[in-house]
N, C-alpha and C positions, 0 to 999 in steps of 0.2 A: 394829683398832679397840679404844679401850679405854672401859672401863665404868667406870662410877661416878665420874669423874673430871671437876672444874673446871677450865674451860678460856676462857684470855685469847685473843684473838685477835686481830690489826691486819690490817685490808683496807687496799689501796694508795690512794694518791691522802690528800686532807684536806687540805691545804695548810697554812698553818704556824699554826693551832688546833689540829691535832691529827686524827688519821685515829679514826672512830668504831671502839668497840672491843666484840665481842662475847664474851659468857660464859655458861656454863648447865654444871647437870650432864647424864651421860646417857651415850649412844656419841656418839663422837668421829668424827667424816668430813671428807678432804679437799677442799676447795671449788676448790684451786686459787689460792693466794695469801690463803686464807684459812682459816678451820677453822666449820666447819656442828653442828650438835648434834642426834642422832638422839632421840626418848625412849627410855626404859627399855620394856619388856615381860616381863614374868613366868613364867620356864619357859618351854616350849618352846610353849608353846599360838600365837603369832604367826607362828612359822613351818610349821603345818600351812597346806594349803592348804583350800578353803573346801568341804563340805560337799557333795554332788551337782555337782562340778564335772566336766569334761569331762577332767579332765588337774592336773596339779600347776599351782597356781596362784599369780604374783609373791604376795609375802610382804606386807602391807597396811606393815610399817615403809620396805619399799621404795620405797611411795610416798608416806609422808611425808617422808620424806628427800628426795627431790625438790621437794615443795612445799615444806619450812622452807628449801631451796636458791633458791627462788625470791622469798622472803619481799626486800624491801627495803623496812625498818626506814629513816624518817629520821635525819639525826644533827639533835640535840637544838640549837636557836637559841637562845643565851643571851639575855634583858632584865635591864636593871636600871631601877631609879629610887630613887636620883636617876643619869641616864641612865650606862649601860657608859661610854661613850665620856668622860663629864665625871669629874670628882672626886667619889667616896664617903667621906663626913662621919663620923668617928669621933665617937659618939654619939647619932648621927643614924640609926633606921630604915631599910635600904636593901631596897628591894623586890625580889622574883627570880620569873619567871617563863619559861616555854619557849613559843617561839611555839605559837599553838592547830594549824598547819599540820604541826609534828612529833610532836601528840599527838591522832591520827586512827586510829582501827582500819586496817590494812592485814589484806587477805585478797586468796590465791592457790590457785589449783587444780591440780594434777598428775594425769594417769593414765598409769598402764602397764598396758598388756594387758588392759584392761578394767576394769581398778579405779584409780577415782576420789578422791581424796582434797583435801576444801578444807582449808585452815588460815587462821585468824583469829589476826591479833597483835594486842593491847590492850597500852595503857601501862600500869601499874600502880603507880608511883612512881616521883618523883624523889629523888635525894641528892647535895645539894649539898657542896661541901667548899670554901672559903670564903679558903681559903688563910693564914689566920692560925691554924687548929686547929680551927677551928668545923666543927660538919657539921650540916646542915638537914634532914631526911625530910618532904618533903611529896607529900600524898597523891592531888595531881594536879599539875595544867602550873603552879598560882600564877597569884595575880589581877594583872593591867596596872594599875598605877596610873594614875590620872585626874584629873581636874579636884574631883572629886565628892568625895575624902579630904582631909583637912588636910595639908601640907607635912611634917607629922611624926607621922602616923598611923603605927603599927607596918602592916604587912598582915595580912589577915586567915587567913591559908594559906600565907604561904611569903615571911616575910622573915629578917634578920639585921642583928646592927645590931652592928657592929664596936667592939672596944675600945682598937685600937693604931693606929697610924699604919703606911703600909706602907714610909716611906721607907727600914727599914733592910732590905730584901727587896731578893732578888735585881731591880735595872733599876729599884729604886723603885713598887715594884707587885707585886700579890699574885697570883697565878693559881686564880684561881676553874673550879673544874670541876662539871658537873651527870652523873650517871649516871643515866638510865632505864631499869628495868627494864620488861621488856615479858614478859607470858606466851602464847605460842600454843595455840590450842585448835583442832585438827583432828578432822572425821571424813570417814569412807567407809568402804567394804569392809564393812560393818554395823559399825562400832566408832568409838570417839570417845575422842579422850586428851589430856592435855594438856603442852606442852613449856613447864614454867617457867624465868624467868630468865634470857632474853634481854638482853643491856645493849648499849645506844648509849650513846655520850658525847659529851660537848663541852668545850671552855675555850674561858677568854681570859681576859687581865688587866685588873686593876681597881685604878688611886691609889688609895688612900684615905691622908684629911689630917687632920689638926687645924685647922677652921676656925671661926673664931668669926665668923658672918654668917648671912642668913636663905636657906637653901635652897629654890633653883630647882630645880622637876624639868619 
C-alpha cells in the first residue's frame, strides 16, 4: 500500500459517457478492477488493539476499509437547459445541474470481529468543465430550470454561458464533464474520521451554435 498518494481510478462498465472515476488521498487498496482509499492514521496508535480486550483485536482501519469498499457512490446525471440533447446558444445562459438522485448521502456498515464501522458519503461539490476552457464550482447539484425563470435568466448556483461556437471541436460538439467530490465520514470501534475526496464523474456532449432566435428550454 502506499501513503500519501492521489489516486485516479476507472471501474469497469459506463458505457460510452464514460465509466465514473474515483480519487482521494490516503493508503491505497486493491478493490479488484478498481482502486478503494483507506484514511490516513497517525503513528502507530490505530494499530494497538483496544484496551481490556480479550486478545489482540482487528485494527478499526480494517474495517473502514471494508465499509469505504462497500460505499456505491452514484455516477453524476448531467442536465442542461436550454435542454442536453437540443442546441446550446452561444450568448445565451445555459443552465447545469445533477439529477437530485445522484446527490443523496449514501451510508454503509461493515464489522469484523466484532468491530463495527458505519461510513457516510455526502456530496460536497461539483466541477464542471464545460469543454470550451471554462470550469464551473458549484457548491451543490444546481437549480433545474423551470417555467418560473425568464428564458434568459443566468441560474442562480450553477450556470455558464458560452462564448464560441462548438462547430470547430472534435464531431462539432464540446464534451462537458461534471466531477463530484464526495467526502466520507465514518465511525465505530470508539473513533470517528473522515475519508475526503471521493470523485464520481460523468460526461457527454453539447452543440453549441450561433443562433439569432428566441430560446426554447
Amino acid at each position: 500500500m502506499r501513503h500519501g498518494s492521489v489516486v485516479k481510478a476507472r471501474s469497469g462498465g459506463g458505457g460510452p459517457k464514460g465509466p465514473p472515476t474515483v480519487s482521494s488521498s490516503g493508503w491505497e487498496y486493491d478493490l479488484g478492477g478498481g482502486v478503494g482509499i483507506l484514511p490516513r492514521f497517525d503513528g502507530d496508535e490505530a494499530m494497538k488493539p483496544e484496551p481490556g480486550g480479550g486478545g489482540e483485536q482487528v485494527a478499526v482501519e480494517v474495517v473502514v476499509q471494508r465499509a469505504v469498499e462497500r460505499l456505491k457512490l452514484p455516477k453524476p446525471l448531467i442536465r442542461t437547459s436550454p435542454d442536453e440533447d437540443f442546441v446550446q446558444v452561444v450568448h445565451v445562459p445555459t443552465w447545469m445541474w445533477v439529477e437530485d438522485k445522484t446527490w443523496e448521502p449514501v451510508s454503509v456498515s461493515a464489522a469484523v470481529e466484532g468491530v463495527r464501522v458505519t461510513a457516510t458519503a455526502r456530496p460536497r461539490k461539483a466541477v464542471w468543465l464545460m469543454g470550451e476552457g471554462g470550469e464551473v464550482v458549484c457548491r451543490g447539484p444546481g437549480t433545474p430550470f423551470s417555467g418560473a425563470f425568464s428564458p434568459r435568466a443566468s441560474s442562480p448556483d450553477c450556470g455558464y454561458t458560452y462564448r464560441r461556437a462548438s462547430l470547430s471541436a472534435p464531431g462539432g460538439a464540446y464534451t462537458v464533464s461534471v466531477e463530484v467530490t464526495w467526502d466520507v465520514e465514518w465511525r465505530g470501534g470508539g473513533r470517528s474520521g473522515v475519508v475526503p475526496g471521493l470523485v464520481m464523474s460523468g460526461r457527454r456532449r453539447l452543440v453549441v451554435d450561433e443562433v439569432q432566435a428566441v430560446v426554447t428550454r
